[in-house]
C-alpha positions in Angstrom: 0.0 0.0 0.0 2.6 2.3 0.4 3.9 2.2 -2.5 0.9 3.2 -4.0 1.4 6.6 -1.9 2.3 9.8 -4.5 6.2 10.5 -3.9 5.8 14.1 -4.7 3.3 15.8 -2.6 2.1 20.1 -1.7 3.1 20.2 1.9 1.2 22.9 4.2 4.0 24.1 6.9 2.3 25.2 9.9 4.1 26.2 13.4 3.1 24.2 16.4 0.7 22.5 14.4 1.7 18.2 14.4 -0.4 15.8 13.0 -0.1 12.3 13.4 -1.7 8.9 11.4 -5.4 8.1 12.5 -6.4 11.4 13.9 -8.5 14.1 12.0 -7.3 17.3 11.7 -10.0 20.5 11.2 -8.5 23.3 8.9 -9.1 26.3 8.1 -8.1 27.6 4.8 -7.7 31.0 3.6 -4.4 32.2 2.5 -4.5 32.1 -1.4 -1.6 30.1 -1.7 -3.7 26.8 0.6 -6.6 27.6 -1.2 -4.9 27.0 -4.2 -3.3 23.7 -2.7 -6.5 22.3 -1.6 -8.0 22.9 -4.6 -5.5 21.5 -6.6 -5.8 18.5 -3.8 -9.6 17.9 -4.1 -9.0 17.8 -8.1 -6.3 15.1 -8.3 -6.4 12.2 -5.1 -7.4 14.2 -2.1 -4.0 14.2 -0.6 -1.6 16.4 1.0 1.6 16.6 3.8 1.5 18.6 6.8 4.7 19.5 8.5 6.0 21.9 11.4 7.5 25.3 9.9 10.9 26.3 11.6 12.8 29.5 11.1 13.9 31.1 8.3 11.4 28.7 6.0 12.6 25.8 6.6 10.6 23.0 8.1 10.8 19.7 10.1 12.5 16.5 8.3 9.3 14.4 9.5 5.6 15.6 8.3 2.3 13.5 7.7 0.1 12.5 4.8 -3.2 13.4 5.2 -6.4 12.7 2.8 -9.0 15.6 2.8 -12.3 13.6 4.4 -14.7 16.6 4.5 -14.9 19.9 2.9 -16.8 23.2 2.6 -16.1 26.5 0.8 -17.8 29.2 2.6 -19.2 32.4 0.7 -16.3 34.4 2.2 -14.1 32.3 0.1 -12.4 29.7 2.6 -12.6 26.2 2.9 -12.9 24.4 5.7 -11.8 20.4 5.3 -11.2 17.7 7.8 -7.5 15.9 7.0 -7.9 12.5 8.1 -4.0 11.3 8.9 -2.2 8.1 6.8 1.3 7.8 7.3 4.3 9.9 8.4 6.9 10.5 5.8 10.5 12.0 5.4 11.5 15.2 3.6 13.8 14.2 0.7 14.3 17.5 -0.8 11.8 20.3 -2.2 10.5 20.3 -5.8 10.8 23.6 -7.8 8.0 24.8 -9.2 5.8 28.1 -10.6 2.9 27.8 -7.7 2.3 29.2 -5.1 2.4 26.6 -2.5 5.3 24.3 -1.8 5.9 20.7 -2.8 8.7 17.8 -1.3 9.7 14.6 -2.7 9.0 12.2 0.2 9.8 8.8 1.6 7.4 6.6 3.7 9.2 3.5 4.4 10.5 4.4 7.4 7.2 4.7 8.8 5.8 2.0 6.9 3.8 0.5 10.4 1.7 3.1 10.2 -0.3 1.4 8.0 -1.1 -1.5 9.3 -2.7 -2.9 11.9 -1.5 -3.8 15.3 -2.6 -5.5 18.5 -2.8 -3.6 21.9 0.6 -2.2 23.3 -0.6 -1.8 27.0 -2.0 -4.2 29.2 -5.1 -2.8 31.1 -3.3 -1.8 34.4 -0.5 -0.2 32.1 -3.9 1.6 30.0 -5.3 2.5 33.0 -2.5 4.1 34.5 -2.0 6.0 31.4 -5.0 7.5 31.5 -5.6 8.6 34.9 -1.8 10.8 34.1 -3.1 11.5 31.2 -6.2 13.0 32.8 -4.7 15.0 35.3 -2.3 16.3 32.6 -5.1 17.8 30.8 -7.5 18.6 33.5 -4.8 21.0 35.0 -3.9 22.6 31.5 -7.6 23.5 31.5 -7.9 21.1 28.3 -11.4 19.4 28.2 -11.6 15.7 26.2 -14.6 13.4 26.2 -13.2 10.5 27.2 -15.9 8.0 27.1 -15.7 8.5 23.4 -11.8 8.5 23.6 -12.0 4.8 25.3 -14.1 3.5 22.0 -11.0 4.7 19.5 -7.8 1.8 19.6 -5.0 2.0 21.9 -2.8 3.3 18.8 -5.4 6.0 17.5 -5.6 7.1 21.6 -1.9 7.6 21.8 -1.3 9.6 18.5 -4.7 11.9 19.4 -3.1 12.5 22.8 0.3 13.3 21.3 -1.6 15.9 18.8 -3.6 18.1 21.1 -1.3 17.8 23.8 -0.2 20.9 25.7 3.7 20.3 25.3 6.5 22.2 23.8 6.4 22.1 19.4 9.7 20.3 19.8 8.2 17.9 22.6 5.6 16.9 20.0 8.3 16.7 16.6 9.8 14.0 19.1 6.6 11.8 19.5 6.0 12.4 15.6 9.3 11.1 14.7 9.4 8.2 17.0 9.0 5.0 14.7 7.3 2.5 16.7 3.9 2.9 18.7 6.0 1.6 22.0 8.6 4.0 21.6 5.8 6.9 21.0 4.2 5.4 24.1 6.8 5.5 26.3 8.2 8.8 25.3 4.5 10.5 25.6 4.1 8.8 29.3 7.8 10.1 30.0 7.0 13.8 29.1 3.6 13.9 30.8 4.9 12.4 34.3 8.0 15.2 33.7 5.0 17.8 33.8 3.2 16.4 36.5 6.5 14.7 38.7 5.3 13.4 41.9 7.9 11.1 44.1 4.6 9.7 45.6 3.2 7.9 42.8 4.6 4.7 41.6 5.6 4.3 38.0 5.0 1.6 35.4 7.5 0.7 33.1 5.9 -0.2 29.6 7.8 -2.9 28.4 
């Protein structure tokens, strides 16, 4: 299946933005230049890479493919789409071209897991204890989740959603994007969120 992804795709750079395989991403499109992308998008196969912006226009070496879901063009002229996320890739290098918007020659086989399915990574105690950090993490960053609807998704879709809308530094999140394997995005995610909420009191679980 892979191989069947485009090796050339438009890439929309966006700071602090990361987005990560089976999570939907809402957009809101109105510079020219993304309007011309997701047009161009919505008239060939619906897809498109979304990547963290750096300095100086330069952006991140690891991104995401998306496939636009859902779409609406307002009467104001913007379209709003829901990116439903595929696979990571790697930045090659960046196609010259006469558009606007910009376009990278990519590579997915490094993250070729993505796209298949896998069994549960946590036992329940492990699960449970994720959550309840999890929780707290949020609760005290003033984020609000339904989480009875966040039990029904898979233990892979629940880590990559909690790695998305996260409250953690853009570099924090780069390093659970560009961690290869679920249990190494597991295990980094659990580390960062008990740094944030560090409590000699509580007892750890190692995920194995």
């Amino acid at each position: 299946m892979i191989n069947n992804l485009p090796k050339e795709i438009p890439i929309f750079p966006l700071d602090g933005v990361i987005f990560f395989p089976k999570t939907n991403l809402p957009l809101n499109i109105f510079e020219q230049r993304y309007l011309d992308l997701v047009n161009d998008c919505l008239k060939k196969d619906r897809l498109m890479g979304m990547i963290q912006s750096k300095n100086n226009n330069e952006v991140y070496e690891v991104g995401c493919l998306g496939k636009i879901n859902e779409y609406e063009k307002t009467s104001d002229g913007r379209i709003l789409l829901s990116l439903g996320g595929l696979v990571r890739f790697n930045i090659k290098n960046e196609i010259k071209n006469s558009k606007k918007y910009r376009e990278f020659k990519v590579d997915y086989s490094k993250f070729s897991l993505d796209m298949q399915k896998r069994e549960s990574l946590m036992s329940q105690d492990e699960l449970s204890y994720f959550i309840q950090k999890a929780k707290k993490f949020f609760n005290k960053n003033g984020i609000m989740l339904n989480w009875n609807e966040f039990k029904k998704l898979d233990q892979s879709q629940q880590i990559n959603t909690l790695s998305m809308i996260a409250p953690v530094s853009n570099g924090e999140k780069q390093k659970l994007l560009e961690s290869v394997t679920e249990k190494e995005k597991t295990k980094t995610l659990l580390n960062i969120v008990e740094f944030y909420l560090y409590d000699s009191s509580n007892e750890k679980i190692t995920i194995q």
